[in-house]
C-alpha positions in Angstrom: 0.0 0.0 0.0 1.2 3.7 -1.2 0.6 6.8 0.5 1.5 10.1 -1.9 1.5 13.6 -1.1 -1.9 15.1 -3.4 0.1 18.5 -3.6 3.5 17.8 -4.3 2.3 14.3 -6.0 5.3 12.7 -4.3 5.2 9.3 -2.5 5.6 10.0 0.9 7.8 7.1 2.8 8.1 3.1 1.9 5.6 1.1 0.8 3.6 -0.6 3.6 3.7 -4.5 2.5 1.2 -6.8 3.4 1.0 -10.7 3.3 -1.3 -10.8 0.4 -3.4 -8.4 -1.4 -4.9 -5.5 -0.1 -8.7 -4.2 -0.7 -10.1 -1.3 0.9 -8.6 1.1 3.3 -9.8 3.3 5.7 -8.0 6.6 8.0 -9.1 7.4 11.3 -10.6 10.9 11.9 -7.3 12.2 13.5 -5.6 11.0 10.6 -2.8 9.0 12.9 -4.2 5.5 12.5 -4.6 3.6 8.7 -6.7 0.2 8.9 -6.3 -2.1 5.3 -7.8 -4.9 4.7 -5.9 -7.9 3.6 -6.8 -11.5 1.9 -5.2 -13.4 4.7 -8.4 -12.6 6.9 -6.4 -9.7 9.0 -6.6 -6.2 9.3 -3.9 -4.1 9.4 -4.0 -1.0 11.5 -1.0 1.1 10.8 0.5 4.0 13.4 0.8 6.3 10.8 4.0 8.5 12.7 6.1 5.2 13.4 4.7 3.5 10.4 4.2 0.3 13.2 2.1 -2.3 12.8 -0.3 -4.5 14.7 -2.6 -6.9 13.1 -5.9 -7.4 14.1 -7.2 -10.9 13.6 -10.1 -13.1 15.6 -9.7 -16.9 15.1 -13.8 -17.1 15.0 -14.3 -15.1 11.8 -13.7 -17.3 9.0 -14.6 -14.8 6.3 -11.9 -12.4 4.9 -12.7 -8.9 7.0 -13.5 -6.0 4.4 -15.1 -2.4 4.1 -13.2 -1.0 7.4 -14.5 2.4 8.8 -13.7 4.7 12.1 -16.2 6.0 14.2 -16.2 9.6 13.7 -14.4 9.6 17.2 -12.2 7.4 16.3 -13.0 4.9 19.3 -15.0 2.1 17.0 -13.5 0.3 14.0 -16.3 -1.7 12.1 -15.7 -3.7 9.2 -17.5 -6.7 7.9 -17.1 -10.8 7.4 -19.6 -11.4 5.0 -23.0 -10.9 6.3 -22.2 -10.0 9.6 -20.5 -6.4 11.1 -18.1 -6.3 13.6 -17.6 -3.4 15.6 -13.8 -2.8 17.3 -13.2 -1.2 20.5 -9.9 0.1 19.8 -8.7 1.6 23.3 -9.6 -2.0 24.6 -8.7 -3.9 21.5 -11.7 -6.3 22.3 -14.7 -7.2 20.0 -17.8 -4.7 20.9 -20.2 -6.5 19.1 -21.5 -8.0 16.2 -24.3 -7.2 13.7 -26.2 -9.9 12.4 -28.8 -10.5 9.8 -28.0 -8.5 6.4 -29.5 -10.3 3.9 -26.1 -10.5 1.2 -22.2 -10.2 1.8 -21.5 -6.8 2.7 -19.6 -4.6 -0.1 -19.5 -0.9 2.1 -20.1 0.5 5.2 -20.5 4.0 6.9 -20.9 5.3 10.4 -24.0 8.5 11.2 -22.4 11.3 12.0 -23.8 10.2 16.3 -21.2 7.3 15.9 -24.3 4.8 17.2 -25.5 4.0 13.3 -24.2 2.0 10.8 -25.3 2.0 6.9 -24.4 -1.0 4.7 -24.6 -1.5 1.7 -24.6 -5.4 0.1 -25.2 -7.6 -2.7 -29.4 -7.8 -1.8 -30.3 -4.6 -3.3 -31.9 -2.7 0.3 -29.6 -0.7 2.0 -29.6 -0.8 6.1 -29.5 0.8 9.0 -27.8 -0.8 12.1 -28.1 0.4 15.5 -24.5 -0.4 17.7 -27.0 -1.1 20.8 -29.6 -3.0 19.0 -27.5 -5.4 17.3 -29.5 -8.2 15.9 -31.9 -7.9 12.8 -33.1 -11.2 13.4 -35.6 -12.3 15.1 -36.2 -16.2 16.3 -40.2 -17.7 16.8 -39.8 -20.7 18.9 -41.8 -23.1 20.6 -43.3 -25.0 17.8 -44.4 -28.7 18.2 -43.2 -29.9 15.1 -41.3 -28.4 12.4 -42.9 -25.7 10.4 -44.8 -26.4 7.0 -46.8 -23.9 5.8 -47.2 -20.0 6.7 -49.3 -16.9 6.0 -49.2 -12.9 7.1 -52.4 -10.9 7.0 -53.0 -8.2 4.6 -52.8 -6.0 7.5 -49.3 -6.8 8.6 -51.0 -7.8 12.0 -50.6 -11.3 12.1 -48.6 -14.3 11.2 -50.1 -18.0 10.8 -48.2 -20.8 11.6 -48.9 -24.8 10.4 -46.6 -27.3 11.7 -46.2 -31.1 11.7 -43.9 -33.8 11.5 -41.5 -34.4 8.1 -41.1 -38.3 9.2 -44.4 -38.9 10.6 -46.9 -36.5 9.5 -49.9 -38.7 10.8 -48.6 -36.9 14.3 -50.9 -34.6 16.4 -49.8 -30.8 15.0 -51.0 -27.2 15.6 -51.4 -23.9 13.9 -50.4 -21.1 15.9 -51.3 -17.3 15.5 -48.8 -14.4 16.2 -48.9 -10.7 16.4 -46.3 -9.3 13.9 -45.5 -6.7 16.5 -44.6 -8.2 20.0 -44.2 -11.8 18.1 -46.7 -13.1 20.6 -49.1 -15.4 20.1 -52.2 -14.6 20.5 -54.4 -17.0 20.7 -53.8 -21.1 21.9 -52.5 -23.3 19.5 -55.1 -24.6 17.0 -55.3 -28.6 17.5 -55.2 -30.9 14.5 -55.2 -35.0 14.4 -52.4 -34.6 12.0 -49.8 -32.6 10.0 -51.2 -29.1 8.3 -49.9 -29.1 5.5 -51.1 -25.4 4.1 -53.1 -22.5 5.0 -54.9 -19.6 3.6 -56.0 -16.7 5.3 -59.0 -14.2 3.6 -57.9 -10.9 2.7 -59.8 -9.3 6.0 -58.4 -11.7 7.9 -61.6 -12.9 9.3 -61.4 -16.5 8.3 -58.3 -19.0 8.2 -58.6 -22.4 6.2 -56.0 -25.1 7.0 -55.5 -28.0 5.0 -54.7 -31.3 7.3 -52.8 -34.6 6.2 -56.2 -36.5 7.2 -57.6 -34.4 4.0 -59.9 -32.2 6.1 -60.2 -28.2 5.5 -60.8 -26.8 8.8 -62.5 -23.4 8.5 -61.5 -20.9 11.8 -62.9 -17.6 12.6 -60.7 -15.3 13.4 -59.4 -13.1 16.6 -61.2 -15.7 18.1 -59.6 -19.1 16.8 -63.4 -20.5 16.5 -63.8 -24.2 14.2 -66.8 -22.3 12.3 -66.8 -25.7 9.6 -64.8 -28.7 9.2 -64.7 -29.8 5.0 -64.3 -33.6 5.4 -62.1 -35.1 1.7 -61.7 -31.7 0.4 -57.8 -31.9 0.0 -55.0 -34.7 -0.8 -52.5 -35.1 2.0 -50.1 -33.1 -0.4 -48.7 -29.4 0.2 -50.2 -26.5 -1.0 -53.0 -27.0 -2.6 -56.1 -25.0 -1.0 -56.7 -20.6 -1.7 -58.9 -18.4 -0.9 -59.8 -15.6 -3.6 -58.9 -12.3 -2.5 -62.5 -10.9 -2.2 -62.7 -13.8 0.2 -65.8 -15.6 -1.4 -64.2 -18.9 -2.7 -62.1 -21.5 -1.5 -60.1 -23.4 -3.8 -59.2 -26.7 -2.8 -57.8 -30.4 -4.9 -60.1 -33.0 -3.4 -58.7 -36.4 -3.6 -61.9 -38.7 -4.1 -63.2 -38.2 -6.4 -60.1 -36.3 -7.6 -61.2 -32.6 -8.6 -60.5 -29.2 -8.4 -63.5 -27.6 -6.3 -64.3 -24.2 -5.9 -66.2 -23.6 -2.6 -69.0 -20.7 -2.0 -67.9 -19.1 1.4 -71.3 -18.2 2.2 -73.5 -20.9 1.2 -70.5 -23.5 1.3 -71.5 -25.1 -1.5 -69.2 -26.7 -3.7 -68.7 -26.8 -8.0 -66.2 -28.6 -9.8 -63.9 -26.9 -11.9 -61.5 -29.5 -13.3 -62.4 -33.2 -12.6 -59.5 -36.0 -12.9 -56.9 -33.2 -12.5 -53.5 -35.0 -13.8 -50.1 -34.9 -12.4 -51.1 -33.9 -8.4 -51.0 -30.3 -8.9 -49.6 -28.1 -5.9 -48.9 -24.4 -4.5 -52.3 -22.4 -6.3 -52.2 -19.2 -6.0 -54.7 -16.2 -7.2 -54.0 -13.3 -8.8 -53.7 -10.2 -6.9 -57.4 -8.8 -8.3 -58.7 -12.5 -8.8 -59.5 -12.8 -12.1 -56.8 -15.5 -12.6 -55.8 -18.7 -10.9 -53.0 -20.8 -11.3 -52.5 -24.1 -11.0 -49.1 -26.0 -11.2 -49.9 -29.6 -12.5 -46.6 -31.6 -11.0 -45.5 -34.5 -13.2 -48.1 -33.5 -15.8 -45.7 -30.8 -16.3 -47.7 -27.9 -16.9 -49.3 -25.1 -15.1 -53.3 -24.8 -15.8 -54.4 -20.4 -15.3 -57.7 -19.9 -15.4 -60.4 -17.0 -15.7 -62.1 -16.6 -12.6 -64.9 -16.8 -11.0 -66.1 -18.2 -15.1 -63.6 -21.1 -14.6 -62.5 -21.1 -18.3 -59.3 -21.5 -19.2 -56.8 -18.9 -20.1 -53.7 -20.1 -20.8 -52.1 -23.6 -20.4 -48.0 -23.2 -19.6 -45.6 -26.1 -20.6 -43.0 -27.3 -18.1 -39.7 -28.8 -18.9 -40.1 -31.0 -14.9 -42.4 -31.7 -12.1 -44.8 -28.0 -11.7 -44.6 -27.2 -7.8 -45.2 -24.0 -7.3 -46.9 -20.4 -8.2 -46.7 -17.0 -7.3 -48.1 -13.8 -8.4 -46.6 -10.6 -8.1 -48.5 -8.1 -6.3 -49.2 -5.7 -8.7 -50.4 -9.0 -10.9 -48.0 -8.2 -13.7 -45.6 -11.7 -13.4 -46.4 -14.9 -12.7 -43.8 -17.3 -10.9 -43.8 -20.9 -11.5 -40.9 -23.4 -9.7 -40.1 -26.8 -10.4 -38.0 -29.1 -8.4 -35.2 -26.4 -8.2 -35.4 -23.4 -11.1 -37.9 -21.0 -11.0 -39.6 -19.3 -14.5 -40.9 -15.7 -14.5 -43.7 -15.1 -16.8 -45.6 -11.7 -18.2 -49.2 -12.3 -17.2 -50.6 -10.3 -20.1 -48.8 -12.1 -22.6 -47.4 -15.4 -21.1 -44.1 -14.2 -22.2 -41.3 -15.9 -20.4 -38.6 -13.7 -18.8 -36.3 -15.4 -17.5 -34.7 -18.3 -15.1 -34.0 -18.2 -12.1 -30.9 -21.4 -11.1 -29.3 -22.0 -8.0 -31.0 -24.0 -5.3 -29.4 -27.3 -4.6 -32.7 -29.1 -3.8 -36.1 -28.8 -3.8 -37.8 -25.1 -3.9 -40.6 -25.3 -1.2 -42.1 -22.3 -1.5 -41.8 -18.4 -3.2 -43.0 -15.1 -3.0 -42.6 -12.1 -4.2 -41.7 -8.4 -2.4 -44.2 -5.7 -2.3 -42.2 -3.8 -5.1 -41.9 -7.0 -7.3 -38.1 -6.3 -7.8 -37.1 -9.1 -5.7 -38.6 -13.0 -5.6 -37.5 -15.1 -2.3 -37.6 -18.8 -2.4 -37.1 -21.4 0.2 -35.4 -24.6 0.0 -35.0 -28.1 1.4 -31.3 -27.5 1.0 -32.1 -24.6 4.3 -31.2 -22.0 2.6 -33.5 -18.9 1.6 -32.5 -17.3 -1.4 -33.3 -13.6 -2.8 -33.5 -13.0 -6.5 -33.5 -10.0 -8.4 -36.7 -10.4 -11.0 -35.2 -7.5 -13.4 -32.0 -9.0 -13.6 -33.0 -12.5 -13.4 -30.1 -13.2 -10.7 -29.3 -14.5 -7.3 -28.4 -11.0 -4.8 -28.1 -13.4 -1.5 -27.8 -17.0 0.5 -29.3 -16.6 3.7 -28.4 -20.1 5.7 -30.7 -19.1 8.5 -31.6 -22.5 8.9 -29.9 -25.9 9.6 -32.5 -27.9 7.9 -35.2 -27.5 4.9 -36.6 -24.0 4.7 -40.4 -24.9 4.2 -41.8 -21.6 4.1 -41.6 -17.9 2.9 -43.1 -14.0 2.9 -43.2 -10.7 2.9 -44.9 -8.2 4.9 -47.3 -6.2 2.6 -44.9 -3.0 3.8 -42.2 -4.9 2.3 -39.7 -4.6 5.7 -39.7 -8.1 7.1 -38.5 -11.3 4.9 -40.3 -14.3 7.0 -39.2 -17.9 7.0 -39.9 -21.4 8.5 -38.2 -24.3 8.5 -38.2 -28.4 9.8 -35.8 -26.9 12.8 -38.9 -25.8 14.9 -38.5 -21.6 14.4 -39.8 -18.8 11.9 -37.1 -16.4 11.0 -37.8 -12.7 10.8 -35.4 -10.5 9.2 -35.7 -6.7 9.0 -35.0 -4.8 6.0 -35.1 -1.1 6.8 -36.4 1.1 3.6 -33.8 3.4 2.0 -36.2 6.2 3.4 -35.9 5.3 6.9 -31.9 5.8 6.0 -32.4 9.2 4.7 -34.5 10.2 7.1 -32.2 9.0 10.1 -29.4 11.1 8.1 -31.3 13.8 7.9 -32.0 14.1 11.9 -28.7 13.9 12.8 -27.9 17.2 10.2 -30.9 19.0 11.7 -29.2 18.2 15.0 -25.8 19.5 14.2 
């Protein structure tokens, strides 16, 4: 590393050599200390009189440190080891804290001018905003019988839904549980079921919850209250995925296994018309359009996905499929359609059925997708554990989030677009904050008014 004099445009003492190659550099306010990063996994803070070096170097941080910053007192040192941030005491040369849950490997950092907030910037395309006494930006539901299969979150942010049930044994005694978003309570008792629930579907007012059971029952709950207002006895295979509720709330979809059909269910009457008999290939994951005119649904090893007009029950389109049709997700302004197979995901323009794009990178199978708010990024879970985030314009993979040890089931958004939600077969739901870049700006702006 050079240091040169901008005036004189002179080179001002030795190079300072490192043990392999340097990346970025930062100086400390007082303009006496240098920190550089280096490939060996050390940083190198330099005494910039003596030119003296000590390395700084902790054997639990596997990932090469990078983007180093001072406080703007020039106490803290941050820098980061892939998706975590580690902030230095220097005067005590210990480890402060770390900063957990950024959703890709962080490229940059920078310190507030109050020296207490952090921005990052990383390969997931949200900036955030880190508070040095609030580290963690993930949260951890526990307390679940069995490990989690199926999720939902309420239109109104205000609650999250919960099906569990065992992956070995899913003739086992689950529950549903029902949380409040904000104090990740729950708020009501668990919801008893003979066996595994295997999906859920929750009305756009939130007033009525439908869980699909492995002893192919629909079980119809009222909710605050957690009320059994109907029970819907062979109106669902003992697969995943395969029950929906339009979003004006007045039909339930469901795949009845005998006789095998697709049935569409009046919600007020409860009475029940067929709309495909003899469906082919055990079709999974159906999913309405935003304004529920359209329905999807994925075919499996008939290797095709089935859209139709809705409430006429006509069909619109038929999509091929290379493999096994698992999956489908609108976007939420209803302009893209998502299909997955076993492990690749297609993106689709609704109007036209024009593909877009591929999405490749899980190592096993996809069990579930959904879209941001803002339709710029798709997040998918896998059996593999990990939850991946894509970017839909670039048809791309931003970030790897290993949150989980075992298969990641399950996968949303808040409607507000600031909380990525996961379950998984390890018993917990994940909740990750991503602060908007407006929150950033206007934290940035409070501390200028302040000054």
């Amino acid at each position: 590393m050079r240091q040169w004099d901008v005036m004189t445009r002179r080179e001002v003492g030795p190079p300072l050599e490192h043990g392999m190659y340097v990346g970025n550099v930062a100086v400390s306010p007082d303009a006496q200390t240098l920190a550089s990063e280096c490939w060996d996994n050390c940083l190198y803070l330099w005494d910039m009189p003596s030119r003296k070096l000590r390395k700084l170097r902790d054997s639990r941080v596997e990932r090469c440190p990078a983007s180093p910053v001072f406080s703007p007192d020039g106490r803290l040192l941050a820098f980061s080891t892939g998706n975590n941030i580690r902030i230095w005491d220097l005067e005590t040369e210990q480890e402060r804290t770390v900063l957990r849950g950024s959703t890709g490997s962080i490229m940059n950092l920078r310190f507030l001018p109050d020296g207490k907030q952090l921005v990052s910037a990383s390969e997931f395309e949200h900036p955030m905003l880190w508070d040095i006494d609030r580290p963690e930006k993930l949260t951890t539901l526990r307390g679940f019988c069995e490990g989690v299969r199926c999720m939902v979150v309420s239109s109104d942010n205000h609650r999250l839904v919960v099906g569990t049930g065992d992956f070995f044994d899913p003739n086992r005694p689950s529950e549903v549980l029902v949380f409040d978003l904000a104090s990740q309570k729950s708020l009501l008792p668990p919801l008893e079921h003979p066996q595994s629930v295997n999906t859920l579907s929750l009305t756009a007012d939130g007033k009525l919850l439908a869980t699909g059971c492995q002893d192919r029952s629909v079980r119809i709950f009222t909710l605050p209250d957690g009320q059994l207002l109907r029970t819907l006895t062979n109106a669902v295979t003992d697969k995943r995925d395969n029950l929906v509720f339009s979003p004006d709330g007045g039909t339930l979809v469901t795949s009845a296994p005998s006789p095998r059909q697709f049935t569409v269910w009046n919600t007020t009457t409860w009475e029940a018309t067929t709309l495909l008999r003899d469906p082919p290939g055990g079709p999974q994951y159906f999913a309405f359009s935003p304004d529920g005119s359209l329905l999807a649904t994925p075919m499996g090893m008939a290797m095709s996905t089935i859209v139709w007009n809705m409430p006429a029950g006509t069909t619109n389109t038929v999509i091929p499929f290379k493999t096994n049709a698992r999956g489908a997700a609108f976007s939420v302004d209803g302009t893209m359609l998502a299909l997955n197979s076993f492990q690749d995901i297609e993106l689709y323009e609704v109007r036209t059925w024009k593909p877009l794009g591929t999405l490749k990178g899980h190592e096993h199978v996809i069990n579930g997708i959904a879209f941001a708010p803002d339709g710029k990024i798709l997040a998918s879970a896998g059996n593999e554990g990990s939850v991946r985030l894509w970017s839909v314009p670039g048809c791309e993979e931003v970030a790897v989030l290993y949150d989980h040890p075992y298969g990641a089931e399950a996968v949303a958004f808040k409607s507000d677009g600031n909380r990525l939600i996961s379950g998984a077969r390890d018993k917990t739901v994940k909740l990750r904050r991503i602060p908007s870049f407006t929150e950033i700006q206007a934290a940035e702006n409070s501390e200028v008014a302040h000054q």
